[in-house]
C-alpha positions as CSV (number, residue, x, y, z in Angstrom):
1,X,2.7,-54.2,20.6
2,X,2.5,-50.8,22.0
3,X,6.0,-49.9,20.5
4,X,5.0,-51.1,17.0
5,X,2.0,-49.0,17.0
6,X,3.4,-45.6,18.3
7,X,6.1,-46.4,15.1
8,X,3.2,-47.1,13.0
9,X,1.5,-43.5,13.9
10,X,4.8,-41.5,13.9
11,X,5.6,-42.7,10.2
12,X,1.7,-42.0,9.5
13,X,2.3,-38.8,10.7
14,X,5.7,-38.2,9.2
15,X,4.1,-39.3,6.1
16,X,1.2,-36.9,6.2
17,X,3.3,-33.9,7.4
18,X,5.4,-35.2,4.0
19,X,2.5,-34.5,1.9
20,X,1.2,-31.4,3.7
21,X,1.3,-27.9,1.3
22,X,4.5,-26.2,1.9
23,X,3.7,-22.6,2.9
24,X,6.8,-20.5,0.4
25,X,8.8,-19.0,2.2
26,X,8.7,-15.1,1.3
27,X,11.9,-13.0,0.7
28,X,10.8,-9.8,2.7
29,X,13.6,-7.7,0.9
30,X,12.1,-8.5,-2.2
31,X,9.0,-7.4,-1.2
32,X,10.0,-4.4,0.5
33,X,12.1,-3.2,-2.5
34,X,8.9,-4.2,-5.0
35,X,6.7,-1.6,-2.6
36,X,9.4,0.7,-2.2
37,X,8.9,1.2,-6.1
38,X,5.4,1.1,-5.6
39,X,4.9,3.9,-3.6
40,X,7.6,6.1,-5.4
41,X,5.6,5.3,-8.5
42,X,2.3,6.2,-6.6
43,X,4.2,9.1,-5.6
44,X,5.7,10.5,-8.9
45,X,2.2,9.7,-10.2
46,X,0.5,11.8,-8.5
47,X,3.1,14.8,-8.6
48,X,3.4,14.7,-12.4
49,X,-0.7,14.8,-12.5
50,X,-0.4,11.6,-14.2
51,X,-3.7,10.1,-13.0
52,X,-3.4,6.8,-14.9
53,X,0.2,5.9,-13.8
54,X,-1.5,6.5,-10.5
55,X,-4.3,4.0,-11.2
56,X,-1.7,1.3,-12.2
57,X,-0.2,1.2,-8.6
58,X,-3.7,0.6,-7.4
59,X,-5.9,-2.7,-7.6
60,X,-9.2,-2.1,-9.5
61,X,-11.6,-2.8,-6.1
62,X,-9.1,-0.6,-3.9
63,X,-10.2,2.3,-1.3
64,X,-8.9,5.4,-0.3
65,X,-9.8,7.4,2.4
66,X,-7.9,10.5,2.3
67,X,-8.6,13.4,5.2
68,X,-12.0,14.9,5.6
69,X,-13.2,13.8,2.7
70,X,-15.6,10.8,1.8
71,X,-13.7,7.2,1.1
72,X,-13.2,7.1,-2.7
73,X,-13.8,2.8,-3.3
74,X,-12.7,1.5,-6.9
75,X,-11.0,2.6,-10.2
76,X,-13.1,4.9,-11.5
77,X,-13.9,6.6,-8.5
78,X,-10.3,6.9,-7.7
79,X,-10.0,8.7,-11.2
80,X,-12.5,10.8,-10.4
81,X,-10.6,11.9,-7.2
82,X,-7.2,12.4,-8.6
83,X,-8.7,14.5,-11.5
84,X,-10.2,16.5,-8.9
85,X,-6.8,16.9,-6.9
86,X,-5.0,17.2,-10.5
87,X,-7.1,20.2,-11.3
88,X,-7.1,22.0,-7.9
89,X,-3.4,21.8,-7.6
90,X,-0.4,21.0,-8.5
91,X,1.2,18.3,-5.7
92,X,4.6,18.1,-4.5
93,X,6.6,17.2,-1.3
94,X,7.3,13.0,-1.3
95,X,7.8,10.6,1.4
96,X,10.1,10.7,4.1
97,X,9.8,7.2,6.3
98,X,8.3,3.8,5.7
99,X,8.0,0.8,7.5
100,X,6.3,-2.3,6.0
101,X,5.3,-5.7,7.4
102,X,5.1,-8.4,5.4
103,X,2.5,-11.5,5.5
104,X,2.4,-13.9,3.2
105,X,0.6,-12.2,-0.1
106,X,-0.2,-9.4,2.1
107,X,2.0,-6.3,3.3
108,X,0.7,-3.5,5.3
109,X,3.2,-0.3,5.1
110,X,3.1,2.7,7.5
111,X,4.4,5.8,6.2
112,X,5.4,9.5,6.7
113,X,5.7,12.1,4.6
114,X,5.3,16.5,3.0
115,X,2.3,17.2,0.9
116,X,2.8,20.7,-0.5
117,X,-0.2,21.6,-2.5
118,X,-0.1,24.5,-4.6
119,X,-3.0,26.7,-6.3
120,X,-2.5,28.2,-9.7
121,X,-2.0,31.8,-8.3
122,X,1.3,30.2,-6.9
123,X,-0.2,29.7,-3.2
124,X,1.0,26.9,-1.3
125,X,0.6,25.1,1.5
126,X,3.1,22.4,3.1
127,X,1.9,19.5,5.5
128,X,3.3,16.5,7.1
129,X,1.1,13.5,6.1
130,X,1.0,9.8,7.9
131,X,-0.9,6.9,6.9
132,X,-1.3,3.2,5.7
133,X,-1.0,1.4,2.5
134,X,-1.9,-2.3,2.5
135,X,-0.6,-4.4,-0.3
136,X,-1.9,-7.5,-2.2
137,X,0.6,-9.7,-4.5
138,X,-1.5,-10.6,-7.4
139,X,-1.7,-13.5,-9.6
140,X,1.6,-11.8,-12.1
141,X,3.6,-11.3,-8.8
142,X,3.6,-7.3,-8.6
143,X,2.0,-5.9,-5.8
144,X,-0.7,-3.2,-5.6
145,X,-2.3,-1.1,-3.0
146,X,-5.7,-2.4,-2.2
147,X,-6.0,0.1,0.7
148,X,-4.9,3.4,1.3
149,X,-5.6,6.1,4.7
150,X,-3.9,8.9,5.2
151,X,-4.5,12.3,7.4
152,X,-2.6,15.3,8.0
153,X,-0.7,16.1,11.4
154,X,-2.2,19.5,11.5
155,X,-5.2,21.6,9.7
156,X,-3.6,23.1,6.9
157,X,-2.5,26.6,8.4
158,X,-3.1,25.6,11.9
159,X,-1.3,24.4,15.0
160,X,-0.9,20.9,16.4
């Protein structure tokens, strides 16, 4: 009697696990490769003073919070900001190092990279820059930055 029920429960449970939602399986190169164009985008975006190509790598509710500066939370704050930076200077450098992490619909990236802001009398001013990007898939498949913290390793002109 005691065999036939332990058979009963492990087919119950077979039968259960059967039906149980399948988590998909992600292809982490995939996703790498779709943020990898992500940030270049966010990049060339933001070098070419192209404020709304820099909005479409960010999700509608996402937040910034770029160095000494107040967090900048939604679309049309972030507009706001980049106009501001757009206007100031003109932005070059790129990235130089990423690593990203990927979970599930989620995908945190840490990156490095050289911020050269320039003035319109021709000033500059280069700094390396590290921070975070966090990624959301959405509903279509792409992925966008829903969060975004970076800082500089130095003051601008100063020493380490």
């Amino acid at each position: 009697m005691e065999k036939k029920m332990n058979l009963i429960i492990g087919l119950c449970l077979v039968g259960l696990l059967g039906c149980a939602e399948k988590t998909p399986e992600v292809d982490t190169a995939a996703v790498v490769e779709a943020i990898n164009e992500v940030r270049e985008r966010e990049w060339a975006a933001l070098s070419s003073g192209d404020i709304d190509g820099l909005l479409a790598v960010f999700a509608n509710d996402a937040v910034m919070m770029p160095p000494e500066a107040p967090m900048v939370s939604g679309e049309m704050d972030i507009r706001e900001w980049a106009q501001g930076m757009a206007d100031q200077f003109t932005i070059g450098g790129g990235y130089t190092g990423s690593e990203v992490e990927v979970i599930g619909d989620w995908a945190v990236e840490r990156y490095t990279g050289n911020l050269e802001l320039t003035v319109p009398s021709g000033e500059s001013v280069a700094m390396p820059v590290k921070g975070i990007h966090v990624y959301q898939r959405q509903p279509d498949g792409s992925w966008l930055i829903v969060q975004d913290i970076w800082n500089i390793n130095q003051p601008a002109g100063g020493n380490q």
